[in-house]
C-alpha positions in Angstrom: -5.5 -16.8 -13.5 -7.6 -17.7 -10.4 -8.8 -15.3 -8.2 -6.1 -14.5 -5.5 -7.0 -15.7 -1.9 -6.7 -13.3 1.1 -5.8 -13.6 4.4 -8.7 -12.6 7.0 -6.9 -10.9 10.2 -7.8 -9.5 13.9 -7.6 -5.4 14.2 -4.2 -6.5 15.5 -3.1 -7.8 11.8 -2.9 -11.3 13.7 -3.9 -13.9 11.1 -7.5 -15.9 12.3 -6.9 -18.7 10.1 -9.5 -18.0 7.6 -9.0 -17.4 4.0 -11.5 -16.0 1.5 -11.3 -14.7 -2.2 -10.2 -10.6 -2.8 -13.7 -10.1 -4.7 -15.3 -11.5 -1.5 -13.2 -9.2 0.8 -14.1 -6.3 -0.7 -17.7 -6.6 -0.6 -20.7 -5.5 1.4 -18.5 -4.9 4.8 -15.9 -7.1 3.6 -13.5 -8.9 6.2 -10.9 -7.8 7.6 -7.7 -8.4 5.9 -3.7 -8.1 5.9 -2.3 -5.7 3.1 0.5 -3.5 2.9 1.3 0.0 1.5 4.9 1.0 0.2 7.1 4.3 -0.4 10.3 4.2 -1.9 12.3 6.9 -1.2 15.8 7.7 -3.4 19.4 8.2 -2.3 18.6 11.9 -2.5 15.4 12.1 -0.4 12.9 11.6 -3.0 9.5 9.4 -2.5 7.9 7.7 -5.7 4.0 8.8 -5.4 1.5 7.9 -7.8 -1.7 9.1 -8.8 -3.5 5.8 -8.7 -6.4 4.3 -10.9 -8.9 2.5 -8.5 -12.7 2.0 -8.6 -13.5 4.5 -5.8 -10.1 6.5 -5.4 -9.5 7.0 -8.7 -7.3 9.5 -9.8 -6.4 10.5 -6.4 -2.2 10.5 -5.1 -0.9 7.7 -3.4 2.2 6.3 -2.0 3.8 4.3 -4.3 2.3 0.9 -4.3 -0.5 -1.0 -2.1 -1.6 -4.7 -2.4 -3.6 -7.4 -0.3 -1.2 -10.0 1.2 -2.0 -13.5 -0.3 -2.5 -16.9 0.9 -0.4 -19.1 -1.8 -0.5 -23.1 -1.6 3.0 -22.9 -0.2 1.4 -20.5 2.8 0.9 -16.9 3.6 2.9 -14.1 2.2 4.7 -11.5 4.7 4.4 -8.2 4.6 7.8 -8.3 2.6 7.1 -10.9 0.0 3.8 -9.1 -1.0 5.4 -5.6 -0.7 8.2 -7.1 -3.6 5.2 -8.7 -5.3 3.5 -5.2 -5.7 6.4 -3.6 -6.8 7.4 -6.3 -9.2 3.8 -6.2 -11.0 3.1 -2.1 -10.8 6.8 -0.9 -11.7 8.8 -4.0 -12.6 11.0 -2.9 -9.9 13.0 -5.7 -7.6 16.1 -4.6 -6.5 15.0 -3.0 -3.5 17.2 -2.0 -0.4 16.6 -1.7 3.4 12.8 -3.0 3.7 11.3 -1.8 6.7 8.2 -2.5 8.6 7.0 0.9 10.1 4.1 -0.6 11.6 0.4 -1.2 10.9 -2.9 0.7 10.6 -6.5 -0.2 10.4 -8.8 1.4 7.8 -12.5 1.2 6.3 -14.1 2.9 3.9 -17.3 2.1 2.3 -18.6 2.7 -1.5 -21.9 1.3 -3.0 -20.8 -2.7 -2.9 -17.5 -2.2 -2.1 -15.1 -1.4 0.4 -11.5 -1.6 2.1 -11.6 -3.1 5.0 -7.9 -3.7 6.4 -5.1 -3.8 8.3 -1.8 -2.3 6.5 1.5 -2.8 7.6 3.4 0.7 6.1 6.9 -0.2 4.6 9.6 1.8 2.8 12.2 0.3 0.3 15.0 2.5 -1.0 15.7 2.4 -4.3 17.6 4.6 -7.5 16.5 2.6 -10.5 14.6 2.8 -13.3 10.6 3.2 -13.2 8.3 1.4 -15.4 4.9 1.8 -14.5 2.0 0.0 -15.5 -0.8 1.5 -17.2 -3.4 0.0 -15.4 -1.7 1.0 -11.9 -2.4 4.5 -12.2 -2.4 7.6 -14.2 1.4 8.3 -13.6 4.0 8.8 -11.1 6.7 11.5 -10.0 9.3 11.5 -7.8 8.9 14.0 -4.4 10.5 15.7 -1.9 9.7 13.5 1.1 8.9 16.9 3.8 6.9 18.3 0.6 4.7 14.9 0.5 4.3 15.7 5.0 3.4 19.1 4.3 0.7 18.4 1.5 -0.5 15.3 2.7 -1.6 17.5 5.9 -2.9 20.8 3.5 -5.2 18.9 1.3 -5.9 15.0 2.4 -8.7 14.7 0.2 -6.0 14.7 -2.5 -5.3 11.4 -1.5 -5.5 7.5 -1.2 -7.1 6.8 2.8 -4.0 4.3 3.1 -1.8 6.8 2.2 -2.9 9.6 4.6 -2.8 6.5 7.4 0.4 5.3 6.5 2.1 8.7 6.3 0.7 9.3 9.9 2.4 5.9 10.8 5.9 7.5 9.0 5.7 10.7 10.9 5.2 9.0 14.2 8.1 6.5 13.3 10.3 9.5 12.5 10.8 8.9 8.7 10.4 12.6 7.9 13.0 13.7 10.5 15.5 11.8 9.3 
C-alpha cells in the first residue's frame, strides 16, 4: 500500500491546499495537519478507552481511536469519513450512531525526529456492539465509566495520550460529562 497522503491545515483546521505524505508530517516540526480523535460511549454510559501502542506514547490510555484525515484521489476525507475509517481498521467496528463533532484542538509534541503536529476535531459515536481490537492498535481496551475517565484524566494526565487529555477538555467544555 502507498503511503497515505495528509492534509496540511491552518491553526483553524482550515485546509491550505497542500498535501504531503504522513512520514513527512511527522517529522522534524512536521506540518500542520487535520486528524480526529474518537470516544464511543455505550447505551449505559460507558467510554471504550485503550491503552495504545505508539512510538512515543506507548503504552499510555487513550480515547478510543485517533487517525490523520487523508487526501484520497476522489478528495479529502471529513472528520466523519476518517473517524469511521479509524474505527473500521482498529476495532472492525461500523455501525456507529449519532456522530458528533465536538469541536477542534491544536496540539504539538516533539520526540527525537518525530512529532504530532495537529489540529483534531474531537468526536463521539455511540455504540453497543462487539469489540475486536487489533493487535497492533494497542495493548487492550476496557470499557469506563464516562465521570470516572473526567475524574482520572484530571488526577493523573501523564497517564495519558496528549490528544486525549485535549479532547476530553473539549468534551467537558461541550458538556458531554454532564449529560
Amino acid at each position: 500500500m502507498d503511503e497515505p497522503i495528509i492534509i496540511v491545515c491552518d491553526d483553524k483546521g482550515k485546509p491550505t491546499g497542500k498535501y504531503i505524505p504522513k512520514e513527512t508530517g511527522h517529522r522534524g516540526n512536521g506540518y500542520h495537519h487535520l486528524a480526529i480523535t474518537v470516544l464511543l460511549i455505550s447505551s449505559k454510559g460507558k467510554v471504550l478507552i485503550q491503552k495504545r501502542k505508539h512510538r512515543r506514547f506507548d503504552a499510555l490510555l487513550d480515547l478510543t481511536g485517533a487517525t490523520d484525515l487523508y487526501h484520497l484521489e476522489s478528495g479529502n476525507e471529513d472528520f466523519k469519513e476518517a473517524t469511521l475509517r479509524c474505527l473500521k481498521k482498529e476495532y472492525q467496528i461500523s455501525k456507529v450512531k449519532n456522530l458528533k463533532n465536538w469541536g477542534g484542538f491544536n496540539y504539538f509534541a516533539k520526540w527525537n525526529k518525530h512529532c504530532e503536529n495537529e489540529y483534531c476535531a474531537m468526536m463521539t459515536g455511540e455504540y453497543d456492539g462487539e469489540v475486536k481490537m487489533r493487535e497492533d492498535v494497542g495493548y487492550g481496551y476496557k470499557w469506563q465509566d464516562k465521570r470516572k475517565l473526567l475524574k482520572d484524566i484530571e488526577k493523573n494526565p501523564q497517564n495519558y495520550t496528549p490528544w486525549a487529555i485535549e479532547g476530553v477538555k473539549v468534551l467537558k467544555k461541550g458538556g458531554f460529562f454532564s449529560e
